[in-house]
N, C-alpha and C positions, 0 to 999 in steps of 0.2 A: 595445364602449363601456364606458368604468369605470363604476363605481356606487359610492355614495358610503354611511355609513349614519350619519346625524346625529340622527334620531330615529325615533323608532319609523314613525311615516307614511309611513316612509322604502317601506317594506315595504308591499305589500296583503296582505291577509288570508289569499290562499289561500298565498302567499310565505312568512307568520309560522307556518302550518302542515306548510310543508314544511323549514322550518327546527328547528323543535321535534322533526321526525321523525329530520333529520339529528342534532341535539344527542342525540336517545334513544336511535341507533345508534351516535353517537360514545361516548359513555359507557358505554355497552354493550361496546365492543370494549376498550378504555382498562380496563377490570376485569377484561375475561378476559385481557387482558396483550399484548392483539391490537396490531402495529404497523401505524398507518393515517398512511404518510408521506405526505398527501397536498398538504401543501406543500413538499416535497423543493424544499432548494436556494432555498428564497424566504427573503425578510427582511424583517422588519417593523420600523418607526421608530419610538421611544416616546416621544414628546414629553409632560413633565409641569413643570406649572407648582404645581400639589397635591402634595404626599405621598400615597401611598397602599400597605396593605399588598396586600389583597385585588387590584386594577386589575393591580400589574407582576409582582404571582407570576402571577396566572393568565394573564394576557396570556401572558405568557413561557416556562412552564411549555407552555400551552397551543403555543405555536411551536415547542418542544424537540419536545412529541409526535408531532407532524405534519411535523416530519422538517427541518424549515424555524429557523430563527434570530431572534431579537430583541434590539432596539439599543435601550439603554435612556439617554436624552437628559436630563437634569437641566437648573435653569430656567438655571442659573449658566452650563452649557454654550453654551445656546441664544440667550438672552433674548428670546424671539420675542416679535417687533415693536417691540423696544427697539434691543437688538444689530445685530439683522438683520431687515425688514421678513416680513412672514407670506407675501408672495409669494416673495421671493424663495428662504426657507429651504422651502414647497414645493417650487418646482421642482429646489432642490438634490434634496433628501431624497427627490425621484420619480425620479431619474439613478442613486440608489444602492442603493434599497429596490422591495420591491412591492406594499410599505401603509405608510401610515403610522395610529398611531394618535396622538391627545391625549387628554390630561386638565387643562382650560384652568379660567378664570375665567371669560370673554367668553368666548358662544358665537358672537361674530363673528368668533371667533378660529378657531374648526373651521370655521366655512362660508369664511374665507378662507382655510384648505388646501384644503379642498374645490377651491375656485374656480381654482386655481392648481397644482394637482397633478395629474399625469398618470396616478399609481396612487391605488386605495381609500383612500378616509378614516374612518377610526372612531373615534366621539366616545366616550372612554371617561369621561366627565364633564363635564360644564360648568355653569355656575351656570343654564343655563334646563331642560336633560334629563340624564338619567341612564338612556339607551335601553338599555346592555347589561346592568344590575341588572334592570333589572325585567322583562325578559325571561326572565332566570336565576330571577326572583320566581316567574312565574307558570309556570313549566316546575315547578318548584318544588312550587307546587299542585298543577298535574297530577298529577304523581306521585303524589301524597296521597289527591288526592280524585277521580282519576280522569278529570276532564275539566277545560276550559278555562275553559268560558263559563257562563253563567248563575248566575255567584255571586257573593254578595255580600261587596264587598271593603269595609272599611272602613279607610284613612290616618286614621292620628291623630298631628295637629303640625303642626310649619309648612307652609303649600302654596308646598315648596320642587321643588326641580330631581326628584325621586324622585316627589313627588306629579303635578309636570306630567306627567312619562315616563308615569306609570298612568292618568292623564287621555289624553293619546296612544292608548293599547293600549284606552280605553275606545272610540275612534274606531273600531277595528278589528275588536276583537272583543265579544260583547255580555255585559254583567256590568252589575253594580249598582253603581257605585261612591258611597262618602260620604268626602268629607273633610272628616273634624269637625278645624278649626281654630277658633285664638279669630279674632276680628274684627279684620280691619285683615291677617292673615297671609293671607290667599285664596289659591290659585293664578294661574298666569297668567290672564286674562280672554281673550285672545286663542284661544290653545289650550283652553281650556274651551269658549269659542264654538263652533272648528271641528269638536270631540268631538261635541256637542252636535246640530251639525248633519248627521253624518253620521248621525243615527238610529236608531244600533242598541243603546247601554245608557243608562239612566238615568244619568246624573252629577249627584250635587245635593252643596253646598256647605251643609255643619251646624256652627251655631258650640255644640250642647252636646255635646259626649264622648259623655256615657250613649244620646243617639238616635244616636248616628251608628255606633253599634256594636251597636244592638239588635237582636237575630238576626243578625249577622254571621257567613259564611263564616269571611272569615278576617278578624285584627285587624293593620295594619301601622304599624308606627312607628320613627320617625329621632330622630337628635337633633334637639334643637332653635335648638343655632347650632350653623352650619356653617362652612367655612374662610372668611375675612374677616369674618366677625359676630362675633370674639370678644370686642370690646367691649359687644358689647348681651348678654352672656350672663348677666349681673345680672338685669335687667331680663326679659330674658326666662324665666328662672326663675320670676318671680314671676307672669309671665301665662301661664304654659303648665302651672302646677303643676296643675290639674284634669285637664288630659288626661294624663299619666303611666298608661303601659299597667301596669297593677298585679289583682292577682286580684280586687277586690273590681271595675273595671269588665268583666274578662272575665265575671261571672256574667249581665251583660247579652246574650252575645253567645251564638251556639248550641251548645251543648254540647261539638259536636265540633271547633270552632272551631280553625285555627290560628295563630301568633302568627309574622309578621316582621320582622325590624328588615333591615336593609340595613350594619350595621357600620360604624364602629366603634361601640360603646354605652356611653352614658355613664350607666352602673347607677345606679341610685338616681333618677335625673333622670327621663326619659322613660320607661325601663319598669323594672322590677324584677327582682331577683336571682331570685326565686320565677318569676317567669313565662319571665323568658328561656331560665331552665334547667329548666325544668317541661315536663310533659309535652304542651304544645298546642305548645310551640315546633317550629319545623324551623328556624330558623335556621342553626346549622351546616352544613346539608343546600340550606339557597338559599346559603351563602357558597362552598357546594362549585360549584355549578352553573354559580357565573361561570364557569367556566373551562371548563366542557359547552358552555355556550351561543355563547359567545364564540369557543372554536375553529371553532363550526357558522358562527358569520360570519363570519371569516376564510376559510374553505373557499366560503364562497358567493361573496366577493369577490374572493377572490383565487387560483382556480383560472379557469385558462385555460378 
């Protein structure tokens, strides 16, 4: 039976652990030069409605390794659900491929491939989750600091598609999470809820910067408009300027603290030339991971 992976829930707990094992061995093998065909002969469908740099190298790159191919779909090609209905451009796309991914606006748009497709569907964005970044995030941690859980993560900015995805992974696995947003920008309420009720991390919603980061593990932050908000990006400048990740808020957070952004960054704005390239950052090292993490779900879905 297919399996689909739309957000992180998608997964139980003990699944996101053996998937982190798989991403630590794939990567592992991938540096010693090791070939692990282990999508020989498969193809994967790349449906994008976004631009993106990070999403179709690594996706792609990531299918090159594993021995397997990638078809890379532009919106102009497609027009999914304009052109041709999202059902019907599934079932083409599942007759010729043996995943497909997207990177949508509407994420009614990936749950209706999902619904309609006879191979895996991987959301590689949509305006409500961002499941395979922030998996790449917190594989990311590990690495650093050793373990997964019981730390304290602080989003700082909008509670957009990135912030719900780490609300998601707060359902599953148990951490601290704060996202200090101004007011009026919250997360989804929905998915805060079901986090919330699954009882294993704290989740609390901080409208000041400086607590929402105090003792922080690690400090993570986005832009603060995303693709289709580029008209509110005035305005939002002017209500987001206290939370810009900059050195004088990291002295709030814990010493050894690390610094993520999710890319692209827009320096000066949201966090600073000093911090991103300074020494708490790993960014470069979570942008490498997409492509660790992402091959480990591809392998999970779409091997026989």
């Amino acid at each position: 039976m297919k399996r689909d992976f739309l957000q992180i829930v998608d997964f139980s707990r003990d699944e996101l652990f053996e998937l982190f094992q798989l991403c630590a061995d794939l990567k592992k093998k991938t540096k010693s030069g090791h070939q692990h065909h282990m999508l020989k002969g498969k193809t994967l469908a790349m449906l994008f409605q976004k631009p993106s740099t990070r999403t179709r190298v690594s996706f792609e790159v990531g299918m090159y390794q594993l021995g397997g191919h990638a078809l890379y779909l532009s919106p102009n090609e497609v027009g999914l659900g304009k052109r041709e209905s999202v059902a019907d451009v599934a079932r083409v796309l599942s007759r010729f491929n043996d995943g497909i991914m997207a990177r949508v606006f509407g994420h009614d748009l990936v749950e209706g491939l999902a619904q309609h497709a006879s191979v895996p569907v991987i959301n590689g964005l949509s305006d409500l989750c961002h499941p395979c970044q922030v998996l790449g995030d917190i594989f990311t941690i590990e690495e650093h600091k050793g373990r997964y859980e019981k730390l304290s993560i602080a989003f700082i900015g909008d509670g957009n598609n990135v912030a719900n995805s780490w609300i998601n992974l707060a359902g599953r696995l148990e951490l601290d999470l704060r996202i200090g947003c101004p007011e009026g920008y919250d997360p989804h309420q929905g998915l805060l809820e079901r986090a919330r009720q699954q009882g294993r991390s704290e989740i609390r919603v901080i409208h000041d910067p400086i607590e929402a980061v105090r003792g922080a593990d690690v400090i993570y932050t986005d832009v603060w408009a995303s693709m289709g908000q580029e008209e509110e990006t005035a305005a939002r400048k002017r209500i987001f300027a206290p939370y810009q990740v900059n050195s004088a808020l990291l002295e709030h957070a814990a010493q050894d603290c690390l610094v993520e952004h999710c890319l692209p960054a827009h320096r000066g704005d949201e966090i600073t030339d000093d911090v991103i390239d300074g020494a708490h950052s790993v960014v470069f090292d979570e942008a490498e991971n997409r492509l660790h993490i992402q091959k480990a779900i591809m392998v999970k879905l779409m091997v026989d």
